[in-house]
N, C-alpha and C positions, 0 to 999 in steps of 0.2 A: 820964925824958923821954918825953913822947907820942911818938909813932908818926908821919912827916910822910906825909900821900897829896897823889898829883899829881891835882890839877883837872884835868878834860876839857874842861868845861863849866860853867858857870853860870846863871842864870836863875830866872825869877819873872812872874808878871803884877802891874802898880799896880793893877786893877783884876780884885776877886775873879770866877774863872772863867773871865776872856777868855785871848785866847791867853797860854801860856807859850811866853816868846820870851827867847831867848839874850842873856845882856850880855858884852863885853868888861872887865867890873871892878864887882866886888859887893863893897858894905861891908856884915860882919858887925860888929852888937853882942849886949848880953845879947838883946834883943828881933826876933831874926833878922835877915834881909835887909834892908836902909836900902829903903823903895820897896815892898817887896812890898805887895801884897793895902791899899794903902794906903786904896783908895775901894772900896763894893759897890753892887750895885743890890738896893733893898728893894723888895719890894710894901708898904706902908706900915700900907694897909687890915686886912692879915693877917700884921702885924709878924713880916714875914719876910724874912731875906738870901735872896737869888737865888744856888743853887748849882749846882755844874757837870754833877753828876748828874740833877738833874732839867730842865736847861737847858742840856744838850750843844753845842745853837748857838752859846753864845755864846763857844766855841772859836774862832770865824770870826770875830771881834770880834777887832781887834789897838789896844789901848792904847799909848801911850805918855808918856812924859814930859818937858818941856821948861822947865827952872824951876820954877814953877809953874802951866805950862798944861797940859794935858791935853787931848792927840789921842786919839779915837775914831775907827777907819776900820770898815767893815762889807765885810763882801765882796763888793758890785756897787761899792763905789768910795768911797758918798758916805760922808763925814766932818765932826767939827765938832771943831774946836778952842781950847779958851777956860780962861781960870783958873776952877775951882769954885769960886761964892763963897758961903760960909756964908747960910744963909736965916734962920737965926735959929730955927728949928725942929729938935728934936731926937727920936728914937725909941728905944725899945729893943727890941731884939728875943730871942728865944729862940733861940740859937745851939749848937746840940748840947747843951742840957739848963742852958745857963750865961746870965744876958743880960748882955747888952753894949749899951751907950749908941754910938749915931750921929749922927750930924751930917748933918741935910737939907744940901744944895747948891742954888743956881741956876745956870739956865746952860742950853744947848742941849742938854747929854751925856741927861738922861732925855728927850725928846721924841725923839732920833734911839732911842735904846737901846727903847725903848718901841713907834715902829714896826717896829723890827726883831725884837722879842719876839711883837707884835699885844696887847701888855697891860702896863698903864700902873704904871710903876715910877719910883722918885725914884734919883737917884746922892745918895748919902752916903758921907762922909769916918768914915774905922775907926778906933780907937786902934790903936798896936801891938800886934798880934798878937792882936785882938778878933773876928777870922774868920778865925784858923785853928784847923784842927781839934786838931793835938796838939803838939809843942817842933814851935817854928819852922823850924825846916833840915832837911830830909829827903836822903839818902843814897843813891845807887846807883852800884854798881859795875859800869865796863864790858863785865869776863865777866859776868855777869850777865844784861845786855842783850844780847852775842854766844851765848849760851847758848840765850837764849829764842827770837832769829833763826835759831838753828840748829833748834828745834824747831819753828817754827813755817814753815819754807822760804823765809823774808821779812827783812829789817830791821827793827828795833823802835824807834820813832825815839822819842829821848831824852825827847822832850817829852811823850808818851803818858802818863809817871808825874810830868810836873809836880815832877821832883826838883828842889832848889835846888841839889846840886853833884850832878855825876856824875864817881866819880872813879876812878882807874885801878887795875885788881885782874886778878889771874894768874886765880883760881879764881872760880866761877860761886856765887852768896848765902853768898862770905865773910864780906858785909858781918851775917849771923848770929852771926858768933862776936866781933863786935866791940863787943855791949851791954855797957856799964858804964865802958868805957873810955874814955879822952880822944885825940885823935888832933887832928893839924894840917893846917893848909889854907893853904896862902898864910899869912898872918900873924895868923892864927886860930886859936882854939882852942877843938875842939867835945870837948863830953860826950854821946858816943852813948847814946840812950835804948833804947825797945822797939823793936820792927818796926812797918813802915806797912802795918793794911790798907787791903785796894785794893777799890774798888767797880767799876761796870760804868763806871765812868769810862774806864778802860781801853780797852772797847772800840770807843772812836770816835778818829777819823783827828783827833789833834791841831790840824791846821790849820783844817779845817774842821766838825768836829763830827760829821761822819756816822758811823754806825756802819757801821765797815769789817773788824771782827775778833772772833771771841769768845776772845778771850785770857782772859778771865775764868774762863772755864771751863776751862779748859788750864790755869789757875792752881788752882783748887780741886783739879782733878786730881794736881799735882804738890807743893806747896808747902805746907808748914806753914799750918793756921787758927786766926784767933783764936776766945774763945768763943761771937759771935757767928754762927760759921761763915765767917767774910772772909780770904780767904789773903794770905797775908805775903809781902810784897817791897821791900827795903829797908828803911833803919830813920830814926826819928829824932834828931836833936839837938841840944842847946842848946848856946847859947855861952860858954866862960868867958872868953874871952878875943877882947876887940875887933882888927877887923884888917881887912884889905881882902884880896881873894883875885880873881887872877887868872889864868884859866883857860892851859892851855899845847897 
């Protein structure tokens, strides 16, 4: 029998890179989060997704979802809100070495996203799991995060690593010794993968994008890296078992 862990938290952005923000009730299937990373912004010209690394701002970006409309707020206030409607034009782009087919939008969401960039991007609609980087559900455990807070004389606020559950652990990167194995979530069932590495995503203030920390480096210092040189903090995994998972 898996292993049951207790949710803390749950979360995802519909919109790749803007803020990750906490839900009250996340449906997992094979293809991760129901809603994650659902829509992205392209530069179209240079068939390219817009990611969080190289567009830290758009942490200050808070999407949401309502049926099928899609609220965009920015952080002096203004907002648009409206269903993405297919324009009938499609891209691919080079997404970490792989491509993926997208689906232009109409709609207000790129003219507001676009002054708030200062550089003119399309929102398009993703398949599942077509902007992200490795298995869909990533993993972190509360010592872990109390761990790093202790090292670092601050809080490390959940969102930082953009985890989709964060879930409740005695010991600080247990979540290490748990590759290969399956464990339970709420009424799910995940198949832990490798470790997540972590880029300089890290060291901006979740809410708002600035860069407020070099945890990155305090990572490389302590933590296992991949052979990239990118150090590892939590891990990934996929689902074998559909379920709905509600944080406690």
């Amino acid at each position: 029998m898996p292993v049951d862990l207790v949710v803390r938290s749950a979360g995802f952005a519909p919109v790749k890179g803007m803020r990750h923000r906490p839900v009250a009730r996340l449906e997992l299937d094979e293809r991760g989060a129901v809603g994650d990373r659902a829509w992205c912004l392209v530069d179209v010209g240079a068939r390219r997704v817009l990611r969080t690394v190289q567009h830290p701002s758009l942490m200050g970006v808070v999407a949401s979802v309502d049926d099928s409309s899609l609220a965009l707020t920015l952080p002096d206030g203004s907002s648009v809100d409206a269903v993405p409607e297919a324009s009938g034009e499609t891209v691919t782009c080079d997404y970490w070495g792989r491509p993926v087919g997208l689906t232009l939008t109409e709609g207000p969401h790129a003219s507001l996203a676009s002054r708030f960039l200062g550089t003119d991007v399309r929102l398009a609609a993703a398949p599942r799991g077509g902007v992200v980087f490795g298995d869909p559900v990533t993993l972190v455990g509360t010592a872990t995060l109390e761990d790093l807070a202790e090292r670092l004389g601050r809080p490390v606020e959940t969102g930082r690593f953009r985890a989709t559950l964060v879930v409740e652990t005695d010991e600080p990167y247990v979540e290490d010794t748990w590759l290969g194995t399956k464990v339970g979530v709420g009424g799910a069932r995940l198949r832990v993968g490798v470790p997540v590495p972590r880029c300089a995503v890290v060291d901006h203030d979740p809410d708002s994008g600035a860069k407020d920390l070099r945890l990155l480096k305090a990572l490389v210092g302590s933590r296992p890296t991949n052979a990239a040189g990118e150090p590892v903090l939590g891990v990934y995994a996929a689902c074998v078992r559909p379920g709905v998972v509600a944080p406690t």
